[in-house]
C-alpha positions in Angstrom: 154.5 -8.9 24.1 154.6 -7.8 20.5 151.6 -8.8 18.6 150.6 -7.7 14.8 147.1 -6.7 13.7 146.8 -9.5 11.6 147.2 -11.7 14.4 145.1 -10.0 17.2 142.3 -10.3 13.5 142.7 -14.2 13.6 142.2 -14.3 17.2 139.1 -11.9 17.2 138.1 -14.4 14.2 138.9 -17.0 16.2 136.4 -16.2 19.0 133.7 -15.0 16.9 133.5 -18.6 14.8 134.1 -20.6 17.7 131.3 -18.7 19.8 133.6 -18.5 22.6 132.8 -15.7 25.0 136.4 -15.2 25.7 139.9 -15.9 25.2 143.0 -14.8 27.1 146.6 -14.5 26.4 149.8 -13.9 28.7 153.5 -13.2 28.3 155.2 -12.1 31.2 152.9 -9.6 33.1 151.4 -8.3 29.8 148.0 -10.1 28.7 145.3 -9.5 26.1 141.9 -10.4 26.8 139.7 -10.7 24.2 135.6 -11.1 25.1 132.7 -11.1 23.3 129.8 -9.5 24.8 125.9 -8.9 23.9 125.7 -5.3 23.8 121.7 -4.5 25.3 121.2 -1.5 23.2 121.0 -3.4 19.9 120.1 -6.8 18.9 123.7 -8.1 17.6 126.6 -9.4 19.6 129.9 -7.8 19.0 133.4 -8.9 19.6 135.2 -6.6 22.2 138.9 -6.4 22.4 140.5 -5.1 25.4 144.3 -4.7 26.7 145.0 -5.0 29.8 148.1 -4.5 31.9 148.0 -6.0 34.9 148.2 -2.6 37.3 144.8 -1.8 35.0 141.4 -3.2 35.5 138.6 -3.0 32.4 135.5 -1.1 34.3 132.1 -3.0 33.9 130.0 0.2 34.5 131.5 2.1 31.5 129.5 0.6 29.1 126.2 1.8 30.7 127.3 5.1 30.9 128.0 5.4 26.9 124.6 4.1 26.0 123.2 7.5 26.9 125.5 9.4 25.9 125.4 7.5 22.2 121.7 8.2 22.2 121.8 11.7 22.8 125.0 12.0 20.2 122.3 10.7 17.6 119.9 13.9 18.1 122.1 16.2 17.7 124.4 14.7 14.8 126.4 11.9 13.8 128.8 10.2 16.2 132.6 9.4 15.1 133.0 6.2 16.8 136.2 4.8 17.5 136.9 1.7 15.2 139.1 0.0 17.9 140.4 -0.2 21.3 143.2 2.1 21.7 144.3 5.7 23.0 142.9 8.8 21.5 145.5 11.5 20.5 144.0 15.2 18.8 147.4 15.8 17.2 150.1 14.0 14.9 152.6 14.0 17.8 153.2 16.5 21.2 152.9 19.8 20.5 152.0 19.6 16.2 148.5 21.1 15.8 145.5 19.4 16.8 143.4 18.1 13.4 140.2 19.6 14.3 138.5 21.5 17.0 134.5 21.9 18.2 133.3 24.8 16.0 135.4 23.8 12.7 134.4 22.6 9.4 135.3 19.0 8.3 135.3 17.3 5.0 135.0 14.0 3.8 138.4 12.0 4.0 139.5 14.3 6.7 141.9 13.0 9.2 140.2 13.6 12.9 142.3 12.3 15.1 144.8 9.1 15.8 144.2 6.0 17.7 146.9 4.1 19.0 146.7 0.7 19.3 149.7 -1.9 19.8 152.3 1.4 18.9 150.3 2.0 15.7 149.2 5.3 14.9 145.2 4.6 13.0 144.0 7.7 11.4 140.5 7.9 11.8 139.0 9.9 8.8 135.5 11.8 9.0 132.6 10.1 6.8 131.0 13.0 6.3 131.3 16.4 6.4 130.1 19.2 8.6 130.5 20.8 11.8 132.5 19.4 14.5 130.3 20.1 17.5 131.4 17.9 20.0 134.4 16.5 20.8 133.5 13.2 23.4 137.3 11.9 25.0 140.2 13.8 26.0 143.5 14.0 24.5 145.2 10.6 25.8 142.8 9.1 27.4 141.7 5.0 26.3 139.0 4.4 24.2 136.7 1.5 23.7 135.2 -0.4 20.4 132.5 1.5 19.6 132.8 4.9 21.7 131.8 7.9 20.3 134.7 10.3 19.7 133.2 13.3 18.6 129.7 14.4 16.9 129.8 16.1 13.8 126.6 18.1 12.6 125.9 17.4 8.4 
């Protein structure tokens, strides 16, 4: 199933306008489930966007588990969250250098890291600058709307 940006946008618009609390899409054995949830922490609803092969299930306790972990990111500095659902990578490709490490100095515009989404590689580029004194996923693993990738100290 090859699917654009644009078009996975329209669909999240879709849902979103429509007030639908979900909508699902299958080719084949590939599907993309797209559900919009009310997150408990804060007052808003946002759209989550998740894809799922069939051999993997979406947990239901992650998101729990995060809330903590994003309130403690806010006392100690300010979280990088992940703009998408994807895969987080440390490094341009296998072996290349990684972009930043705990301990180093970012600046504003600064790549971080990449997340892959439908085979394309998002930069995600540091807000502010500081200290990277965190670093919150490991190398390859999935990521979620809104996790926090890493915590950088102003």
């Amino acid at each position: 199933m090859k699917i654009e940006l644009e078009y996975l946008e329209k669909l999240v618009k879709l849902v979103k306008e429509n007030e639908l609390s979900e909508l699902s899409l299958e080719e084949g054995e590939k599907a993309i489930i797209i559900k919009k949830e009310k997150e408990l922490v804060s007052a808003q609803a946002a759209p989550v966007v998740h894809h799922v092969a069939p051999a993997v299930a979406s947990a239901p306790a992650a998101a729990p588990a995060s809330a903590p972990k994003a309130e403690e990111a806010s006392k100690k500095g300010i979280p990088v969250t992940s703009p998408m659902v994807g895969t987080f990578y440390k490094a341009p490709s296998p072996g290349a250098p990684v972009f930043t490490e705990v301990g180093k100095t970012v600046s504003v515009g600064q790549v971080l890291c990449i997340i892959e989404a439908m085979k394309l590689m998002n930069e995600i580029e540091s807000e502010v600058a500081g200290k990277v004194i965190e670093i919150c996923v490991q190398d390859g693993q999935p990521v979620e709307y809104g996790q926090t990738l890493m915590i950088i100290e102003p």
